[in-house]
Rosetta silent file (secondary structure, phi, psi, omega in degrees, C-alpha in Angstrom):
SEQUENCE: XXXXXXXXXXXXXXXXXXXXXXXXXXXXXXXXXXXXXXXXXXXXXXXXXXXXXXXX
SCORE:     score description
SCORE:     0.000 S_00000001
   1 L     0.000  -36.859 -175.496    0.000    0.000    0.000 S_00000001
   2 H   -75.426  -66.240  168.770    2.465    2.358    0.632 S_00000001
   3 H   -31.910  -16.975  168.017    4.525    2.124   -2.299 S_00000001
   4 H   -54.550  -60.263  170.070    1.320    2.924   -4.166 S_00000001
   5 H   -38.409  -60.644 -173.942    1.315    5.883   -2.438 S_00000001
   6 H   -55.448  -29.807 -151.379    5.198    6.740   -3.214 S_00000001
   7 H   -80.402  -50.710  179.911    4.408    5.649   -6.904 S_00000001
   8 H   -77.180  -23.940  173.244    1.443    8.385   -7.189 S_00000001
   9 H   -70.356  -68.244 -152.867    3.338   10.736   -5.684 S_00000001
  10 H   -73.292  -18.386  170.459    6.631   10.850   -7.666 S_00000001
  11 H   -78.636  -62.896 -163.521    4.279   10.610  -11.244 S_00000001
  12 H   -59.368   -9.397  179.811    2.130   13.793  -10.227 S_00000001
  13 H   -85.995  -40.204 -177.865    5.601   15.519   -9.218 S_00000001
  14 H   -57.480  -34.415  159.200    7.333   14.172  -12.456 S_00000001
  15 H   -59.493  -28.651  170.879    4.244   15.817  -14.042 S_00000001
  16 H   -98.587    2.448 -177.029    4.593   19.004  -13.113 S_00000001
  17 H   -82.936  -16.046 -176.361    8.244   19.425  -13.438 S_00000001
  18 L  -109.221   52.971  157.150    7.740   19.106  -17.470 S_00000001
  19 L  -131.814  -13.304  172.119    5.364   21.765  -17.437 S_00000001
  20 L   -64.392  158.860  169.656    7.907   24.072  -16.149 S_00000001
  21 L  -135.435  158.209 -165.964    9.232   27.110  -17.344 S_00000001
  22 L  -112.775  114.554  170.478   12.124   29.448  -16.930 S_00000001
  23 L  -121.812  144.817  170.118   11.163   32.923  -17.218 S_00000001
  24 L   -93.134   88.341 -175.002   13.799   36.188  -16.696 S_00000001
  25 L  -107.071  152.716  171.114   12.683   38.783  -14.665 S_00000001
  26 L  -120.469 -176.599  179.290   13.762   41.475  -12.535 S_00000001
  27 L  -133.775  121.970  -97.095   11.918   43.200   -9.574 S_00000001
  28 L  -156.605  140.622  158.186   11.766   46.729   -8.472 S_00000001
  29 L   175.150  165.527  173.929   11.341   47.777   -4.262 S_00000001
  30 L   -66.915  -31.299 -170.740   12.430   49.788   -1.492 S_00000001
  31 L  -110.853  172.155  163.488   13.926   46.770    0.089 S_00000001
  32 H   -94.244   -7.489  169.205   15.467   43.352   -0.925 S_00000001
  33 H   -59.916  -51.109  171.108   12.494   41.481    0.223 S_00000001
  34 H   -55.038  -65.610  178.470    9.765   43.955   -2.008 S_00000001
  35 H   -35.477  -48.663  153.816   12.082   43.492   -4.808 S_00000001
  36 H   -29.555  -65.422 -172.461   11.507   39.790   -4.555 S_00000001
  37 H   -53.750  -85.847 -164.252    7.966   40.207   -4.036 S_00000001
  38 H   -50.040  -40.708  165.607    7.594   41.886   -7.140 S_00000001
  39 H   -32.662  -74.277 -173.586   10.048   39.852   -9.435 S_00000001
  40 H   -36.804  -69.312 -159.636    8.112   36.536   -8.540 S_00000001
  41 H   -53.117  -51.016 -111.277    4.279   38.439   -9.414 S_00000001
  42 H  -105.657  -63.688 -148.654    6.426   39.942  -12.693 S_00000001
  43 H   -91.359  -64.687  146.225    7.594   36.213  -13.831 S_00000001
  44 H   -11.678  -28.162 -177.838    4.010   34.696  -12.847 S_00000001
  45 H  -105.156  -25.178  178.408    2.127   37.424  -14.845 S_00000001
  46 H   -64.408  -53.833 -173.342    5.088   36.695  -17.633 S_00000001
  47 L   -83.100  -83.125  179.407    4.213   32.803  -17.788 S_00000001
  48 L   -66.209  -25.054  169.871    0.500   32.813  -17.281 S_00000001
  49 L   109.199  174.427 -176.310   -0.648   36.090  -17.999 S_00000001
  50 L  -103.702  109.988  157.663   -2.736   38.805  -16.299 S_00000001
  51 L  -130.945  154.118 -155.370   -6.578   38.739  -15.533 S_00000001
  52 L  -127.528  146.029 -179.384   -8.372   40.989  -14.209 S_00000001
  53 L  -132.638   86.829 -162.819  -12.163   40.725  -12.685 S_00000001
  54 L  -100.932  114.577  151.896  -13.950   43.925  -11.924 S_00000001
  55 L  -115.264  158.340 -179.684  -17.689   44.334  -10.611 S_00000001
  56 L  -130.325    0.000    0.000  -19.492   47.360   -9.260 S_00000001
């Protein structure tokens, strides 16, 4: 049973590692922590894209 377990694990990780992508971004902030912050949303809006959902 367990090894089942181990088996299903390491395919769904092996799945998502070939879906990866390398994207090259920088990040902008007062700090080095902001800067971070922003890179990462900047490479995330770079791979997947931006959408936006407005109601009033």
């Amino acid at each position: 049973m367990r090894w089942k377990v181990v088996t299903a694990m390491l395919l769904l990780a092996l799945n998502n590692i070939t879906y990866a992508q390398i994207a090259d971004v920088s990040g902008v902030g007062e700090d080095r922590d902001s800067a971070l912050r922003d890179a990462k949303r900047n490479a995330v809006e770079q791979v997947v894209g931006t959408y936006i959902n407005s109601e009033t």
